[in-house]
C-alpha positions in Angstrom: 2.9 -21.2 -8.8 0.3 -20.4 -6.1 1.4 -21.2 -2.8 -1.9 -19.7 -0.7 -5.6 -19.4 -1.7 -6.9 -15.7 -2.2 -9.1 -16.3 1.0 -5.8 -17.1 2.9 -4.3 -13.9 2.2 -4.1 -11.3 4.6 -2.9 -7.7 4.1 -2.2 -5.5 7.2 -2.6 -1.5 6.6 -4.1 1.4 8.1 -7.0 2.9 8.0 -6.4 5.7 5.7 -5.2 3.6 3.0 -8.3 0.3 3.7 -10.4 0.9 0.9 -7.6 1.9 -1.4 -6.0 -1.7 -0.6 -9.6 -3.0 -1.4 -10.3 -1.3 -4.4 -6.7 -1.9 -6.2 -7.8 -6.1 -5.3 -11.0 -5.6 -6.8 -9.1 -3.9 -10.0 -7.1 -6.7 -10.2 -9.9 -9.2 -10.4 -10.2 -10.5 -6.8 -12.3 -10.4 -4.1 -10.9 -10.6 -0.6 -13.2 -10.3 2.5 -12.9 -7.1 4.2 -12.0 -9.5 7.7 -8.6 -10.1 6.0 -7.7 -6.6 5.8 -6.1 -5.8 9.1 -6.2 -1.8 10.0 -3.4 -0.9 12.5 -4.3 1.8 14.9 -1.1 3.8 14.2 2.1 2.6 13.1 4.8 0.9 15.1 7.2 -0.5 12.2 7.6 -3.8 10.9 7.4 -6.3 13.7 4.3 -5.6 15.3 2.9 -5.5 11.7 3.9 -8.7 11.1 2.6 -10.0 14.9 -0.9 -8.8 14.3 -1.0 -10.9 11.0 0.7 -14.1 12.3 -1.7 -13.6 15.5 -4.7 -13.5 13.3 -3.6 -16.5 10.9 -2.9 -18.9 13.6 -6.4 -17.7 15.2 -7.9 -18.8 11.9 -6.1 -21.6 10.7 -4.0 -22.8 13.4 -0.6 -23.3 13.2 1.5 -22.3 9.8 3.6 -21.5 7.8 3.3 -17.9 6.9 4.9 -16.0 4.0 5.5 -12.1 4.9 5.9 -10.1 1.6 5.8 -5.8 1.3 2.9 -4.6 -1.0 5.8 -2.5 -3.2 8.1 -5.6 -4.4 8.7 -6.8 -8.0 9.4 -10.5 -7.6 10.0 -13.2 -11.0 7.2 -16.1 -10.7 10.0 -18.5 -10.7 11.0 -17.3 -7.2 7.5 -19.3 -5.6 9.5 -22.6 -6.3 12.1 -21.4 -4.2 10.2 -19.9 -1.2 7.9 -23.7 -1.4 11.1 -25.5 -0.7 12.5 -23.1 1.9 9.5 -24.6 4.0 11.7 -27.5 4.7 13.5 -25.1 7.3 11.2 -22.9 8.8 10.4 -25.6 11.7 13.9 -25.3 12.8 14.5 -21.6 11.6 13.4 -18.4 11.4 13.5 -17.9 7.3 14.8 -15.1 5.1 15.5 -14.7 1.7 18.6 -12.9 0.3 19.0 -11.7 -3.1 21.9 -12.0 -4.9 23.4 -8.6 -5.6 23.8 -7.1 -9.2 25.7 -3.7 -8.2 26.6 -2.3 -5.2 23.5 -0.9 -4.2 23.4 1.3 -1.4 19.9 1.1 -0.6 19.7 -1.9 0.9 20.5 -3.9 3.3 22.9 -6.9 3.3 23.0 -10.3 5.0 26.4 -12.3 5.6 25.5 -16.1 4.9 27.2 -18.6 7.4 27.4 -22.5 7.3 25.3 -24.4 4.2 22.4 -26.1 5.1 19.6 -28.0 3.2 18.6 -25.5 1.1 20.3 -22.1 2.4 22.7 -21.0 4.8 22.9 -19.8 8.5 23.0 -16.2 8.9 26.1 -15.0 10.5 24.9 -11.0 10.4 22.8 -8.3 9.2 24.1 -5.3 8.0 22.5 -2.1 7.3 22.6 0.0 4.2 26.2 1.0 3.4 27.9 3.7 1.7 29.1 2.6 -2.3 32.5 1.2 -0.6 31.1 -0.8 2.0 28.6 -2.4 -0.8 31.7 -3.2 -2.7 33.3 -5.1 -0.3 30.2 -6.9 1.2 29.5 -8.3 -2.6 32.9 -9.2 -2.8 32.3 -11.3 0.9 29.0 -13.1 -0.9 26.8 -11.3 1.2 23.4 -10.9 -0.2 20.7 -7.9 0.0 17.9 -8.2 2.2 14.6 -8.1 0.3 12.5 -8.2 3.7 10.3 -11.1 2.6 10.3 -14.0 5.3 8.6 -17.4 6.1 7.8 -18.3 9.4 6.5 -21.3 11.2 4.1 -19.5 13.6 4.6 -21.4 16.7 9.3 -20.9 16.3 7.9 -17.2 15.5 6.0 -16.6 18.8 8.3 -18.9 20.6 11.1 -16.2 19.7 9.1 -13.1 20.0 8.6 -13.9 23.6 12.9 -14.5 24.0 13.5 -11.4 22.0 11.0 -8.9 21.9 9.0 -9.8 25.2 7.4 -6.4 25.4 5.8 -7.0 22.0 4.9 -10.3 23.4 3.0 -9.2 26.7 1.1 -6.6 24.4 -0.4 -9.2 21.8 -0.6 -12.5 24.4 -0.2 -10.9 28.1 -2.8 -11.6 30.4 -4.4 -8.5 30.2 -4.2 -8.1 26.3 -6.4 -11.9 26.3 -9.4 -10.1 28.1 -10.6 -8.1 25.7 -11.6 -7.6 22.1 -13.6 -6.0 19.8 -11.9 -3.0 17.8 -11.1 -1.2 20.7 -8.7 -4.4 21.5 -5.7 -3.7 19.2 -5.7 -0.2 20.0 -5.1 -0.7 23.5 -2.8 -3.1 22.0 -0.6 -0.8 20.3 -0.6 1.7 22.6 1.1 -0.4 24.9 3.8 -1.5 21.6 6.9 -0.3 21.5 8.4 1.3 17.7 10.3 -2.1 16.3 11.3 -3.8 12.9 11.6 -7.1 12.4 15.1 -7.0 11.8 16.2 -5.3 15.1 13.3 -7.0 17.1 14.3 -10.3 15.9 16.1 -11.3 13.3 19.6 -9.8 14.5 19.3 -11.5 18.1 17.9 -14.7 17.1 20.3 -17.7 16.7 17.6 -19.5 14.8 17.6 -17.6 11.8 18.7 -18.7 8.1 19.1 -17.7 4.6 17.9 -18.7 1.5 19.1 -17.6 -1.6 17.2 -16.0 -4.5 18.4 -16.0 -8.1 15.5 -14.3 -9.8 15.0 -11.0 -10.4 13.7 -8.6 -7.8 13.3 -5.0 -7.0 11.6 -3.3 -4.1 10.4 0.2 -6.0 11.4 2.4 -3.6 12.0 5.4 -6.3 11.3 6.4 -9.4 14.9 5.6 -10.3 13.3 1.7 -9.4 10.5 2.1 -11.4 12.2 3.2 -14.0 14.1 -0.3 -14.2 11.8 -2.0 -14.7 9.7 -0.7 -17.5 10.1 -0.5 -21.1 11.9 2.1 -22.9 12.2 4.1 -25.9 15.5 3.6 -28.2 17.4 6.5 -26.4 16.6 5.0 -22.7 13.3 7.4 -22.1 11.0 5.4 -19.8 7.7 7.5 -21.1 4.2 7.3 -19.7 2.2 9.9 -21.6 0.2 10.4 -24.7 2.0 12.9 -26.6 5.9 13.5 -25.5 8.3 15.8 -27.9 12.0 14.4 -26.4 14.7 15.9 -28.3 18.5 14.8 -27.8 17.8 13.4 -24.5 18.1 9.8 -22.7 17.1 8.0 -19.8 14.5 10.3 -18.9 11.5 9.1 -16.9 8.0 10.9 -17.9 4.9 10.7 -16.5 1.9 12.7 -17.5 -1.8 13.4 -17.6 -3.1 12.8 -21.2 -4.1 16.4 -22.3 -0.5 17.4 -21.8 2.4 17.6 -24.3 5.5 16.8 -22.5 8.8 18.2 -24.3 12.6 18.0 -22.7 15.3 19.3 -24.7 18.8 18.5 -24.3 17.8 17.1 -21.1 19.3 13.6 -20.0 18.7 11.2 -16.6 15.8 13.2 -15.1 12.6 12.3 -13.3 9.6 13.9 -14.6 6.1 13.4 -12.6 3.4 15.7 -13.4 -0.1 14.8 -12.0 -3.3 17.0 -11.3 -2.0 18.1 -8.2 2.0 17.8 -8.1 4.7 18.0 -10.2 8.1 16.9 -9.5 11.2 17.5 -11.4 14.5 15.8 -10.3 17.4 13.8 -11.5 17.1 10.4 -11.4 19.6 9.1 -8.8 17.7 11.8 -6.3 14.4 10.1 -6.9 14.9 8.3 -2.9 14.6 11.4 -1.3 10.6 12.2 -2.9 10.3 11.4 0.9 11.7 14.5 2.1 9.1 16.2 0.2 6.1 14.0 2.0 7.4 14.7 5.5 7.7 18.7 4.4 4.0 18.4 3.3 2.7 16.3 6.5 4.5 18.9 8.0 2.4 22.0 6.6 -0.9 19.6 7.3 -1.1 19.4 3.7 -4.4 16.7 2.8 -2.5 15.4 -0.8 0.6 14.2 1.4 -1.9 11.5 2.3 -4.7 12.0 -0.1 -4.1 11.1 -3.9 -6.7 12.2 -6.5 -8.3 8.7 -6.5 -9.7 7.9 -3.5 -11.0 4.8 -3.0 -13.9 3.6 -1.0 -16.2 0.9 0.5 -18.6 1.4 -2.5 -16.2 2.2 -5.2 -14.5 5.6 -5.3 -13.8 9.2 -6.8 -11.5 11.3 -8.6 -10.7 15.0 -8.2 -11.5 16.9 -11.2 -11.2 20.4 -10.2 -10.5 21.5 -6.9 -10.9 25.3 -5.3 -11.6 26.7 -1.5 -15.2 27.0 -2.6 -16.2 24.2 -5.4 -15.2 21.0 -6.1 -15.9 19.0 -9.1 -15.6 15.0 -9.0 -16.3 12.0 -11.1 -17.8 9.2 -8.4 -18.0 5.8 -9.4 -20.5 3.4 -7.4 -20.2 -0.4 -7.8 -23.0 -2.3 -8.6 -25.9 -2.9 -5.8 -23.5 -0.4 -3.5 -24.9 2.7 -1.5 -23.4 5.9 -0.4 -24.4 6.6 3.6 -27.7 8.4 4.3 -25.6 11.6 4.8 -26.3 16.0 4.7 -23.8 18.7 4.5 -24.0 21.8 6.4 -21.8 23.9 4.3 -22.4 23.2 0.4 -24.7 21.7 -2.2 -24.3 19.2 -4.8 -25.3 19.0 -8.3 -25.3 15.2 -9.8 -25.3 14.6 -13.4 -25.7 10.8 -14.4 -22.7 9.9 -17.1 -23.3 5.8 -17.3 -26.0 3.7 -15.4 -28.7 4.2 -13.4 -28.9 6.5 -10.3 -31.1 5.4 -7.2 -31.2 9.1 -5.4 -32.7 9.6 -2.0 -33.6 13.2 -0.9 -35.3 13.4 2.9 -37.5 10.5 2.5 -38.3 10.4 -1.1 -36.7 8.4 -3.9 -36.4 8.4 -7.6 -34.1 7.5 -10.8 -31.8 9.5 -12.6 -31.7 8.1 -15.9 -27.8 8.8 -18.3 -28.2 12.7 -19.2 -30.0 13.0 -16.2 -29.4 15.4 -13.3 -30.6 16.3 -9.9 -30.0 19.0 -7.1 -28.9 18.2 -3.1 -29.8 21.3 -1.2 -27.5 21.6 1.7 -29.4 20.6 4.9 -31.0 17.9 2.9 -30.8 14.0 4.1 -29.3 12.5 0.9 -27.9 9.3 -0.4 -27.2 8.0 -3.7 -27.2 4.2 -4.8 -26.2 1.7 -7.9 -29.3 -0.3 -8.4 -28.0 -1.6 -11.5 -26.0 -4.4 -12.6 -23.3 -2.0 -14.4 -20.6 0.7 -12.1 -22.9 3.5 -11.9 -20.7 7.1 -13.3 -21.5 10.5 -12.3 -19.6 14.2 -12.3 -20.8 15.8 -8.5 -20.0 20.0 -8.7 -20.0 20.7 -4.9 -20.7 24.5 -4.2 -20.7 26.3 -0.9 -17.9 27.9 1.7 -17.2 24.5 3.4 -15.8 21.7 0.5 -13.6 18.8 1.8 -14.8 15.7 3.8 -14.8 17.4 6.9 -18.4 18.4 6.2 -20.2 15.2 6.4 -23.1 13.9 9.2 -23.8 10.2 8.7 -27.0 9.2 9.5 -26.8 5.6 8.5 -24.1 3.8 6.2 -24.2 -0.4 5.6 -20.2 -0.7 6.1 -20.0 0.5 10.0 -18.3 4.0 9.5 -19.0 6.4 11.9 
């Protein structure tokens, strides 16, 4: 059941992750316009998140009602029925939607439901995410988890954003905030923001806000230990993604490899297994939340693949990291068709381009040519360069980047047809 058209979709990120957002739509087989991708300066939690979106729906569409969903959920299809008829309330409430429990889970939050109404229930309170014997009794109390997905009339929504979170308010609608645009706009937006969720912004001091019950399965993949439920396994409970695995007497293992790796465990049982080209992580399965404690201690040390993964995605398609050292760096660099590289030079390294599939359009200083499959051609460093897909096909090559100078650091743009600096 579709409740919105693709082109009334909007997804609000940041810039570091815009072209990966982009690219996974495209790999699903849409195409959203780049205008409904919404790039936060920085980030300021859930409620001015969700602001910035409503703001620009209502400036598009006028007023609506506007379904707010995290990118990382697993919803049931059969759940759009029930979010379509929570409509009904959202132009005299504020609308949630609470799961019902299937174990005390103490990841989550909980919502206490109050009085019935048409098609939900009054909220009587939030609660936050409880040890195992506070989940216990809250499940026994009918209280429901909070999956963080909401409907909101926009004009109720700003109408209790100004009562509730007026700071937020004078930021996005102030007087001040109304006399300028452009994308230096919603920075000086932001900056002004304070660090709010939704929840503690709004939700928890509205008295507008109701319930709505869902039935149908859910999970928010916040771990591995998530993931895990929901994919198939094996007949001893191994959940394995990788082309050759030797398990022996072990269960409810989840593996995840690169191809040209055997993966054996051995009397091993309810461990995490995540081996990629440039991490591996070993842990038992109900320890899989705290992966995050490993990303802030890498963000920490400035390390680039806390925030880097080795596809990287891109206006004009994207790359993967091959091989990777201080002084070479081999890629495979996909171009979409009719897409173009910027006009660009490197100070610090050359490149060597060797054409896999397609047809290479290859600009050197001001001369041109084709690099044909099997082909190959040389980018001195110094040299004005850009490469283009011509062709009608994703264009394929492997790049070998030499020199003392080999991460995207060392880059001039000169001229590039999707506004990057």
């Amino acid at each position: 059941m579709n409740l919105s058209k693709i082109s009334e979709i909007f997804v609000v990120t940041n810039e570091a992750q815009k072209f990966f957002v982009l690219g996974q739509i495209r790999e699903l087989g849409y195409k959203l316009s780049d205008a409904n991708v919404l790039v936060e300066p920085e980030s300021k939690n859930t409620l001015p998140a969700i602001v910035y979106g409503m703001q620009e729906i209502k400036k598009r569409f006028g007023k609506s009602v506007v379904g707010i969903y995290s990118s990382d959920h697993v919803l049931d299809p059969a759940a759009m029925q029930t979010i379509a008829a929570a409509e009904a309330l959202t132009f005299k409430y504020l609308v949630t939607f609470g799961v019902s429990p299937t174990q005390p889970h103490t990841g989550y939050g909980y919502i206490k439901p109050a009085e019935p109404l048409d098609c939900g229930f009054r909220v009587k309170e939030f609660r936050e995410k409880p040890d195992l014997d506070s989940a216990k009794a809250y499940i026994k109390e009918g209280c429901l988890w909070n999956s963080g997905m909401f409907l909101f009339d926009t004009d109720l929504f700003f109408s209790e954003l100004k009562v509730h979170a007026s700071e937020t308010f004078e930021a996005f609608f102030g007087a001040k905030s109304q006399k300028s645009s452009g994308n230096s706009h919603i920075s000086e937006i932001y900056a002004k923001l304070p660090n709010l969720s939704i929840d503690y912004g709004i939700m928890e001091k509205s008295d507008k806000v109701a319930v709505v019950k869902l039935e149908n399965d859910w999970n928010d993949l916040g771990n591995f230990s998530a993931l895990y439920a929901e994919l198939e396994k094996d007949e001893s409970g191994n959940c394995i993604n990788a082309c050759d695995s030797v398990l022996l007497r072990s269960s409810k293992n989840f593996v995840y490899s690169r191809p040209e790796k055997v993966v054996s465990l051995i009397d091993i049982n309810d461990l995490v297994v995540v081996d990629t080209r440039d991490a591996l992580l070993v842990c038992p399965k109900k320890s899989s939340q705290k992966v995050k404690e490993v990303v802030s201690e890498l963000k920490a040390r400035n390390d680039e693949r806390a925030r880097i993964g080795q596809t990287v995605y891109r206006p004009w398609g994207w790359y993967k990291v091959l091989e990777k050292s201080e002084r070479h760096n081999i890629k495979k660099i996909t171009v979409l068709p009719e897409q173009s590289l910027s006009l660009q030079l490197h100070f610090h390294r050359s490149e060597h381009w060797v054409v896999v599939r397609g047809m290479a359009c290859v600009q050197v200083n001001e001369e041109k040519g084709f690099i044909r499959s099997g082909e190959s051609t040389f980018i001195r460093a110094g040299e004005k360069h850009r490469l283009s897909n011509p062709g009608k096909i994703p264009l394929e090559i492997i790049e070998v980047q030499l020199g003392e100078l080999v991460d995207e650091a060392d880059i001039l743009r000169f001229e590039d047809e999707y506004g990057r600096e």
